[in-house]
N, C-alpha and C positions, 0 to 999 in steps of 0.2 A: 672080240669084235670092236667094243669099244676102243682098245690100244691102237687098232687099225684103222679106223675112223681118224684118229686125233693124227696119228702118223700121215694120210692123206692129206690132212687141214695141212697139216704144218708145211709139208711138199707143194700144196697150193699157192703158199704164203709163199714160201721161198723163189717160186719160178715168176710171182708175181713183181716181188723186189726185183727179180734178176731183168724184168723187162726196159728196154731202151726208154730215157727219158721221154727221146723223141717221141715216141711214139703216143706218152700220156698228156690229157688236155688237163687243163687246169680251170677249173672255172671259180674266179674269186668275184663272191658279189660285192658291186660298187654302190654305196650307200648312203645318201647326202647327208653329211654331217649334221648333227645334230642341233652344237652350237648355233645354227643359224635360226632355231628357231626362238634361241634366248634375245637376242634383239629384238627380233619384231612383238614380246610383248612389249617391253621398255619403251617400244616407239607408240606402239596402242596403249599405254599410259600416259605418256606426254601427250597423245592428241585428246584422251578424256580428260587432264587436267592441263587445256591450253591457255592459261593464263598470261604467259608471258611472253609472246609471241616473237617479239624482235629476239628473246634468248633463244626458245628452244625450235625453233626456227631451223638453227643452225644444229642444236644437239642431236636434232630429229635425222639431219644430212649424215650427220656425223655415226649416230647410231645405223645408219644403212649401210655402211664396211662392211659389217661383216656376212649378212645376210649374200649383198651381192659377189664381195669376194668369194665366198665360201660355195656360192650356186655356179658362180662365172667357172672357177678349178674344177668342179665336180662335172658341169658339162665339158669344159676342154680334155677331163680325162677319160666321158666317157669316148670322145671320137676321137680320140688319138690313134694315129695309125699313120699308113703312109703319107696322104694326103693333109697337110698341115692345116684346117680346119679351125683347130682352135686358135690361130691367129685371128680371126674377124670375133672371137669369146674373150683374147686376151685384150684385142683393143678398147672394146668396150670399159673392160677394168679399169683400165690404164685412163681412161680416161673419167671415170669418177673418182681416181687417186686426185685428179687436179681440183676439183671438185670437192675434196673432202679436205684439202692444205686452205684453198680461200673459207671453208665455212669457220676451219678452226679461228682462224685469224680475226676473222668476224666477229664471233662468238666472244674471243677476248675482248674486243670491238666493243661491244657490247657489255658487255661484265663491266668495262668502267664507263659506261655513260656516254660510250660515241666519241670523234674525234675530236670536238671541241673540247667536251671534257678532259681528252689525256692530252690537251696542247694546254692546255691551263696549267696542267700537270708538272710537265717535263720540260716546257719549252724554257729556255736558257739555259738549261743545268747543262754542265760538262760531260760528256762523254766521257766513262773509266777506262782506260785501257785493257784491254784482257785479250789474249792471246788462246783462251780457253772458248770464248767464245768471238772470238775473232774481230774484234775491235782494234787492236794494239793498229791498226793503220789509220784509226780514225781519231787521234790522241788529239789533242786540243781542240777539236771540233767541239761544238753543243747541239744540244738537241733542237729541231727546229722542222717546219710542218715537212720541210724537204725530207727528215727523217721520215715519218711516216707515210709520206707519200710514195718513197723507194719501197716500205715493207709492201705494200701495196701492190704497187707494179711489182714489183717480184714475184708477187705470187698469181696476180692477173696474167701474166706475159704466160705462167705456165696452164692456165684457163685455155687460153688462144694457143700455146704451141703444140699443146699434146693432143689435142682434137686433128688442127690441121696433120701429125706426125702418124697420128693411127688412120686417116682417112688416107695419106701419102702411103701407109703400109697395105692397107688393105686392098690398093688398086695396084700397086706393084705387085700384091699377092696372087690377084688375080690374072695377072700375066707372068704368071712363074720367073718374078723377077726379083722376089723378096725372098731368102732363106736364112732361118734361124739359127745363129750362132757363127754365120761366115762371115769371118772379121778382111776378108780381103778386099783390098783398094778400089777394086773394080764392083766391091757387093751394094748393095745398098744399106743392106744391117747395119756396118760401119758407122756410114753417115748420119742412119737414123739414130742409133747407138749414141753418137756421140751431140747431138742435137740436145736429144733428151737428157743426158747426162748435166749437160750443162744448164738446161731449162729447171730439171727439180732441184739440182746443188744451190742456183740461185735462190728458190723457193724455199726451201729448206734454210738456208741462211738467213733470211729475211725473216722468219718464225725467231732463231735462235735471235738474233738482233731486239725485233719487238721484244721479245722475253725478258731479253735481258735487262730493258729500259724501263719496263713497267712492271717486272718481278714481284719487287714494294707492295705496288697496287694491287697486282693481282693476288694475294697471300692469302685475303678472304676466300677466294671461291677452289681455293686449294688446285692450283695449275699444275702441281708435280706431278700425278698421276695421271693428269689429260694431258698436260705436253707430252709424257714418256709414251703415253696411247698412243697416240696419234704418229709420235714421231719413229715409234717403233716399228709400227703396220706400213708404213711408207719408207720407211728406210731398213727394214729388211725386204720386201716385195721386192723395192729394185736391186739391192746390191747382193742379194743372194742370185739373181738372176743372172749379172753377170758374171758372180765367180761360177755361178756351172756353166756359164756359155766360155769361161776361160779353162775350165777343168775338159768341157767339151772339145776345146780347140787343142788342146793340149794331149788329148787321144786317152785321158782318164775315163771318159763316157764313150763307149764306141756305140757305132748302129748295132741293133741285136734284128733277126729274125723271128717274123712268128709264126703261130702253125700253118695258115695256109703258103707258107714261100715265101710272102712279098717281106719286103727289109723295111726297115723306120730308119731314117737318120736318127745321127748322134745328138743331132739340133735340136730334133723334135723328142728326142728320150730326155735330154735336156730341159728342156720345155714341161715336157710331164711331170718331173722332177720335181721343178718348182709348182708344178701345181699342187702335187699331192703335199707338200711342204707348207703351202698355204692351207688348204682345208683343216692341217692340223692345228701350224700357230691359230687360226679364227676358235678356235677352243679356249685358248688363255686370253685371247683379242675380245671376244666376247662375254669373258667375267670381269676384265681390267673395266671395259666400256659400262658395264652394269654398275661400279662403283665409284668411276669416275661422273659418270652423268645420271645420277641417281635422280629420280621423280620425285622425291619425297617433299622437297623445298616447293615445288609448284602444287604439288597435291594440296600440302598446307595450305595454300593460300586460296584452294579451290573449296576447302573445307569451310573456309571463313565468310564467304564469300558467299551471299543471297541467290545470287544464280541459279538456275536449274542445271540439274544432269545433262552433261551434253550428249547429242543426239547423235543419231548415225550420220545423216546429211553434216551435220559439223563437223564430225571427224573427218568425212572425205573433202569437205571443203579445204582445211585445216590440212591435209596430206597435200593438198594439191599446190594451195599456197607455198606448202613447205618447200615442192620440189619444184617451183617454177624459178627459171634463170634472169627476172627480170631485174632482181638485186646486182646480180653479176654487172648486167650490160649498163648499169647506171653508174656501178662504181668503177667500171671498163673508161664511162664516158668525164666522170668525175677526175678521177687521177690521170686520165690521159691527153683532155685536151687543155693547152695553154689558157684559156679562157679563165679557167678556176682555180687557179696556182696559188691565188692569194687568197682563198676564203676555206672555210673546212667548213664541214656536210653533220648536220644534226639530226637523226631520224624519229622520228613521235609516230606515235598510235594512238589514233581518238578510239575513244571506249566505245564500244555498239550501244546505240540508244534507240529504245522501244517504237517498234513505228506503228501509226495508229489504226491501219488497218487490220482486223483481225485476220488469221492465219487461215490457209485453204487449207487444211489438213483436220483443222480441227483440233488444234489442239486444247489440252485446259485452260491453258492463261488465255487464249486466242491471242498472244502476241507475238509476233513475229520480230525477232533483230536481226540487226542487219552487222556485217562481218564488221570485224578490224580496218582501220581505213589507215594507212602507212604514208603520213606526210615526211618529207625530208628538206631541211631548211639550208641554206648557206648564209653562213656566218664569216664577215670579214676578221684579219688575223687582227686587225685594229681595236677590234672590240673586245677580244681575249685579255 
């Protein structure tokens, strides 16, 4: 009896292998990557030790990659289907990549002292030729505020293009006028495609440019491992993107069918592709960002420092500030309008001082401070 038992199992097993693929469902669960939740303590440490606000201001921007890359892929993968969907998920990304090239820059910005300080710096010296990082057309030039005012606008213009370029997409999307991966004359992909292409190439340029000029200076706060961050998460997001929209065009990726009939294009398998490709790199994206922008230097100083523990209300204030765009639109107005050509921009933070009111909450000191107050000066090139 026993023999005949196991002779049965085995007959079971075999007519079960022998069944059509078709016919079996697969159900693979889809599970937000993990990684995203190693940022956001990094970032609720920088907001308990906000000591240095004009820095980590920007590290705070920067430390948000991967959380939102990694949640942005994980929803576009979960509606992936016929209906292209995760275009108004992917726009969004795309447009806090522009967002995350101006804070780096900033950030450096900031590491030496603001513009005036790196015009003190750099200004006269010769421009080296280098073909490595793309200078050799700028040979006898010197450094001068016009230098820093292109890194700027370089990476401003892509603040302003990729907003208006995902808003362009998403209302073409919504009149079935926009389709992923179709590089034809008549598409609109194309053009946005190519828009964009040349928006981040400049942006991306103007990083390698700065870098190059202020390398020197920056050797304290160790830029090798935050420029290859930074410039890594940004320049494979897009160019892995279009080698599958060229692998896609190319009939490498075809539309597949799912169980219930309906078909996915190749655009949109494409599209998936790259998403699940991101959820992964944000796993090594979010240990690189852990030791490149390490708390430990602000903690220090939070250590030394008389103050009390900061509060819940702080922290969210301190978030808030983090993420508002009003730095943007100032240095949007700064570098762009001919008014301020000749002067550079110095920014200061007055220290919170105790105000005399005691606190409605109650608290032990009963004293209440009042936030960081963000002055920013203009400085004639005369003075430098």
């Amino acid at each position: 009896m026993r023999e005949e038992g196991a002779s049965r199992a085995r007959e079971a097993r075999a007519a079960s292998d022998a069944a059509p693929c078709s016919a079996q469902r697969w159900h693979v669960p889809i599970i937000p990557p993990k990684p995203a939740l190693a940022p956001p303590t990094q970032i609720y440490l920088h907001l308990r030790s906000y000591t240095v606000p004009n820095e980590q201001r920007y590290i705070i921007r920067l430390l948000f990659i991967v959380p939102i890359y990694a949640f942005d892929s994980w929803l576009s993968l979960l509606l992936l289907g016929g209906h292209q969907h995760y275009v108004y998920f992917d726009s969004v990304r795309d447009c806090y990549e522009a967002f995350v090239i101006y804070s780096f820059l900033s950030l450096c910005f900031q590491y030496l002292g603001g513009e005036s300080a790196i015009m003190a710096e750099i200004r006269g010296k010769p421009i080296r030729s280098s073909c490595l990082y793309g200078t050799c057309c700028l040979q006898g030039m010197t450094y001068s505020i016009g230098f820093l005012r292109f890194c700027k606008q370089a990476t401003l213009q892509f603040c302003i293009v990729k907003p208006i370029m995902a808003l362009v997409t998403i209302v073409l999307q919504a009149f079935g006028k926009y389709h992923d991966g179709d590089f034809n004359i008549h598409s609109s992909y194309l053009y946005i495609t190519l828009i964009y292409n040349v928006s981040v190439s400049l942006a991306l340029y103007a990083l390698f440019l700065f870098y190059f000029a202020t390398r020197e200076l920056l050797q304290p706060f160790e830029p090798v491992l935050k420029f290859f961050t930074i410039k890594a998460i940004i320049f494979l997001s897009f160019w892995q993107g279009m080698l599958l929209a060229i692998l896609e065009k190319c009939g490498v990726i075809p539309e597949v069918q799912v169980i219930d009939g309906s078909k996915v294009g190749a655009g949109t398998v494409a599209a998936g592709y790259q998403n699940f490709i991101i959820c992964i790199e944000m796993l090594f994206a979010s240990i690189a960002l852990r030791y490149a922008f390490t708390c430990q230097v602000y903690a220090e100083k939070k250590e030394n420092s008389p103050a009390p523990e900061a509060p819940m209300h702080s922290i969210s204030s301190g978030l808030k500030e983090t993420m508002s765009p009003q730095d943007i639109v100032q240095d949007a107005v700064h570098n762009f309008s001919p008014a301020y050509q000749h002067y550079t921009q110095q920014a200061t933070h007055e220290a919170p001082s105790p105000s005399p009111h005691p606190s409605v909450a109650g608290g032990s000191s009963g004293v209440r401070k009042s936030r960081n107050v963000e002055k920013r000066m203009l400085i004639p090139l005369e003075e430098l």
